[in-house]
C-alpha positions in Angstrom: 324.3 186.9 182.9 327.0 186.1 180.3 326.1 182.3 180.5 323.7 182.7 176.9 324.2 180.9 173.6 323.5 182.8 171.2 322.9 182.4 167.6 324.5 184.5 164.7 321.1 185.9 163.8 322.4 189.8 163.4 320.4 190.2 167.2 317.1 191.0 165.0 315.0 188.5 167.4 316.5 189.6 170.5 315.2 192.3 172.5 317.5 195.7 173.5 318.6 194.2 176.8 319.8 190.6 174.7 321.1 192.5 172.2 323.4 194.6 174.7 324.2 191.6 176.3 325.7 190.0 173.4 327.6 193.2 172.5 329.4 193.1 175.8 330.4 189.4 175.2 331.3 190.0 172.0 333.7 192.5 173.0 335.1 190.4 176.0 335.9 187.6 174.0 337.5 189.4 170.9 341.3 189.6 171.2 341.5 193.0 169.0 338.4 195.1 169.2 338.4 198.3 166.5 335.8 200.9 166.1 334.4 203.2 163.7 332.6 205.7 164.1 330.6 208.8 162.2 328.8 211.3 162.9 326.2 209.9 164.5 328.7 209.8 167.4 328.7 213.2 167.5 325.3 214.7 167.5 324.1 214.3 170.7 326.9 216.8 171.7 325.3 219.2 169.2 326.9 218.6 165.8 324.3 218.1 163.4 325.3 215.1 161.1 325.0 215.4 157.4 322.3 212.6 155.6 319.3 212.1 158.6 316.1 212.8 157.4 314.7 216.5 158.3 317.6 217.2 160.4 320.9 216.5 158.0 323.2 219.4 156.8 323.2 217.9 153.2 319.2 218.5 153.0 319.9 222.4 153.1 323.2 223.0 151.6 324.4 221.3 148.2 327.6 220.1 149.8 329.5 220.4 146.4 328.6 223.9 146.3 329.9 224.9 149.6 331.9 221.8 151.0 334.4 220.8 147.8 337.9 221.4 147.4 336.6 223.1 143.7 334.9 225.3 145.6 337.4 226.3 148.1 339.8 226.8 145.2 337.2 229.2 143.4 335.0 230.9 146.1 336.6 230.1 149.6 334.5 232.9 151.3 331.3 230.7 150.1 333.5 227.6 152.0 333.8 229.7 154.9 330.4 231.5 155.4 328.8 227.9 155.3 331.2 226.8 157.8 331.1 229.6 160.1 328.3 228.4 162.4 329.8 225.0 162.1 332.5 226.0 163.1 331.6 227.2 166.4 328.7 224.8 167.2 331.8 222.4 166.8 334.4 224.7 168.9 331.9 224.9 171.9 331.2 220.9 171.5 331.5 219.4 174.7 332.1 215.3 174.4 328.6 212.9 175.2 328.8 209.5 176.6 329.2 207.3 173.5 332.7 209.3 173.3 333.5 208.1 176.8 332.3 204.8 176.4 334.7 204.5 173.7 337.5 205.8 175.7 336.4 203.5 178.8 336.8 200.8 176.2 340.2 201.4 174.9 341.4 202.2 179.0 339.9 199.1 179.7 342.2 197.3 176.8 339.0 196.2 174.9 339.5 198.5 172.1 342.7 198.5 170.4 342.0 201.5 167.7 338.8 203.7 167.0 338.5 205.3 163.2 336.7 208.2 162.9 335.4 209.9 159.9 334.7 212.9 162.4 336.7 216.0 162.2 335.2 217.3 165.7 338.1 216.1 168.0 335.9 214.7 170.7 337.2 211.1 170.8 340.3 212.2 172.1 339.0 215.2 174.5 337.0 211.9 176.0 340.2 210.3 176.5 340.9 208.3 173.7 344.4 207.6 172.4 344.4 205.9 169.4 342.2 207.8 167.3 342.3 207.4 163.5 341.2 210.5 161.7 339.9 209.2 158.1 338.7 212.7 157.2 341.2 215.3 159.1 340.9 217.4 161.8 340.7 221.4 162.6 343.5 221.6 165.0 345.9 222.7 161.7 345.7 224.2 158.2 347.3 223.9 155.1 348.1 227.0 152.9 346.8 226.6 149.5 349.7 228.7 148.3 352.5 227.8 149.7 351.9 224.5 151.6 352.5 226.0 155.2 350.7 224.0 157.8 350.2 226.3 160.6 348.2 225.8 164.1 344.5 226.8 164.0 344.1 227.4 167.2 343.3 231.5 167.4 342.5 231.1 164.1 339.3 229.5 164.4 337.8 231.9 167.0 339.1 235.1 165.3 337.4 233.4 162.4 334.0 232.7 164.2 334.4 235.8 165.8 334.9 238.3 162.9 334.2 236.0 159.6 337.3 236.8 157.9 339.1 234.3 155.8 341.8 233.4 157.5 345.3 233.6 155.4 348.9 233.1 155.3 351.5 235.2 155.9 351.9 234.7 152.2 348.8 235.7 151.5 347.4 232.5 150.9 344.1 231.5 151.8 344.4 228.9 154.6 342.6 225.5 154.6 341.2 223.6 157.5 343.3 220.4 157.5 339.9 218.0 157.0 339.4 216.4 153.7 336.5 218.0 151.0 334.3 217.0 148.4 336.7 216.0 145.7 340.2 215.2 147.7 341.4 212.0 148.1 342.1 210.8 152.0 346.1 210.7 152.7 347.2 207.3 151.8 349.1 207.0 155.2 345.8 207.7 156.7 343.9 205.0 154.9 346.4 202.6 155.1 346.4 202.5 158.6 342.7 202.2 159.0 342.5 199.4 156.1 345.4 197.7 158.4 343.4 198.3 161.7 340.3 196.5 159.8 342.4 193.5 158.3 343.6 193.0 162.0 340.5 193.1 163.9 338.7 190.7 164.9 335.8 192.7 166.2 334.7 196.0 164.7 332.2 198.3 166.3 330.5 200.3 163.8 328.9 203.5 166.0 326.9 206.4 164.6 327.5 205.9 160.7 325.2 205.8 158.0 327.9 203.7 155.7 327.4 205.7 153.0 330.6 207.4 152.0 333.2 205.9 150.9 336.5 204.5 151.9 335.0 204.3 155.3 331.5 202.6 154.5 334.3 199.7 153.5 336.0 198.9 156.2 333.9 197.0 157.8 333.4 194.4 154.9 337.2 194.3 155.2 336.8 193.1 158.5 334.3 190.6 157.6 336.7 189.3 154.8 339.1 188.2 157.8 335.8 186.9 159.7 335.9 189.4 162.1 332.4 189.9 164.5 330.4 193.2 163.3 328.1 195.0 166.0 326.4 198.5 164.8 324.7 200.8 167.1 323.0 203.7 164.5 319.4 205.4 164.9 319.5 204.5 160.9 319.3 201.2 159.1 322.9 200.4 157.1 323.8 198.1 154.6 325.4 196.0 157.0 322.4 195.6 159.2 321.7 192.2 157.2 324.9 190.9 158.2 325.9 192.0 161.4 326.1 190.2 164.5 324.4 192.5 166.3 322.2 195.4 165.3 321.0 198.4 167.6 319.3 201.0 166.2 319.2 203.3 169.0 320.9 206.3 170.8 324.3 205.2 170.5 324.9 208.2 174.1 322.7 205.6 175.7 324.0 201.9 174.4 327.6 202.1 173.9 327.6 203.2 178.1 325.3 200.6 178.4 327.7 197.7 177.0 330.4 199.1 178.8 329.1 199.5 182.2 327.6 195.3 181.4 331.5 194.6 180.3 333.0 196.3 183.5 330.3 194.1 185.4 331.4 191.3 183.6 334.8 191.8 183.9 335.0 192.8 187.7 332.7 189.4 188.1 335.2 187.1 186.8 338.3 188.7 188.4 
């Protein structure tokens, strides 16, 4: 099965099933597999992503009018009213099988880190360890007034469930520890992803358009330092001309599909 020579031709004149095929080797033979993933990960659990066509968050809502830190400095109830539903379609998320795939992965010692630029949690309630989080997470927020970082949990559903701002014992309005429209990522945050990129020698890009920044250049870090790029994404990205392998596909159907072929692999050569 594994016994193929391909060519680095980005897997354009392959079919799906060579193109799988050559992901799973590729990840067998690397020595320090990263991935990174976007939102694309997440919406076949539910979460809409932000930029698809006809479907994407950003086509209703102007997201500097409802998702920027100016915004949530001025009008936080317009911040929160937005993010109500979201908040909940997020909170009653369950993980798909991309997320598990990617856990399998990193269990399987394959995958040494996985960067996310979701907030969503779901990498890690699939089982996955070592879990990057580019732009934050909902499990704490930050007061605006007094810099208290408290746990949201509570806080979220009596927010979902009765749409009141939540706030400090202060008085300060509290803010979801995920990174808006106008913030810069924590340095320690990016640094550690840029390192994770300069190390790899694989990166897996999964479910991301590539189209916001720091993130979108992580992977040409990786290819600085010659590293193998595969991306699985139902959209075309400006790596697509480049990469080793290309899938545009349901990445809840291919990334289980290269890892069940690596298991087979794997249990084959044992």
């Amino acid at each position: 099965m594994f016994s193929k020579i391909f060519r680095r031709s980005g897997g354009r004149a392959l079919n799906l099933e060579q193109r799988i095929e050559k992901a799973a080797r590729m990840i067998i033979e690397s020595n320090y597999a990263v991935a990174l993933t976007g939102a694309g990960v997440s919406t076949p659990s539910g979460i809409p992503d932000f930029r698809s066509p006809g479907s994407g968050l950003w086509e209703k809502f102007d997201p500097m009018a409802v998702a920027s830190i100016f915004t949530f400095r001025l009008r936080p109830q317009a911040f929160y009213e937005w993010g109500r539903p979201l908040a909940k379609t997020i909170l009653e998320a369950k993980p798909n099988p991309a997320h598990y795939a990617l856990a399998r992965l990193e269990e399987m010692g394959f995958l040494k880190a996985l960067i996310t630029q979701n907030i969503d949690g779901l990498h890690q309630k699939a089982g996955s360890v070592r879990v990057i989080e580019l732009h934050g997470h909902l499990r704490e927020a930050t007061c605006i007034n007094c810099s208290r970082v408290v746990p949201s949990q509570g806080l979220i559903e009596r927010f979902i469930e009765e749409g009141l701002v939540p706030k400090c014992d202060c008085g300060g309005i509290l803010k979801p520890n995920v990174v808006l429209f106008g913030e810069r990522l924590p340095m320690w945050v990016l640094l550690e992803a840029w390192g994770e990129a300069e190390r790899c020698d694989l990166m897996i890009v999964a479910g991301s358009s590539l189209e916001v920044a720091p993130a979108s250049e992580l992977p040409f870090v990786a290819l600085r330092n010659a590293a193998g790029i595969i991306v699985v994404n139902y959209q075309r990205t400006r790596l697509d001309k480049i990469a080793d392998v290309v899938i545009h596909d349901d990445v809840a159907e291919v990334l289980p599909d290269i890892t069940d072929l690596i298991h087979t692999g794997v249990g084959a050569s044992a």
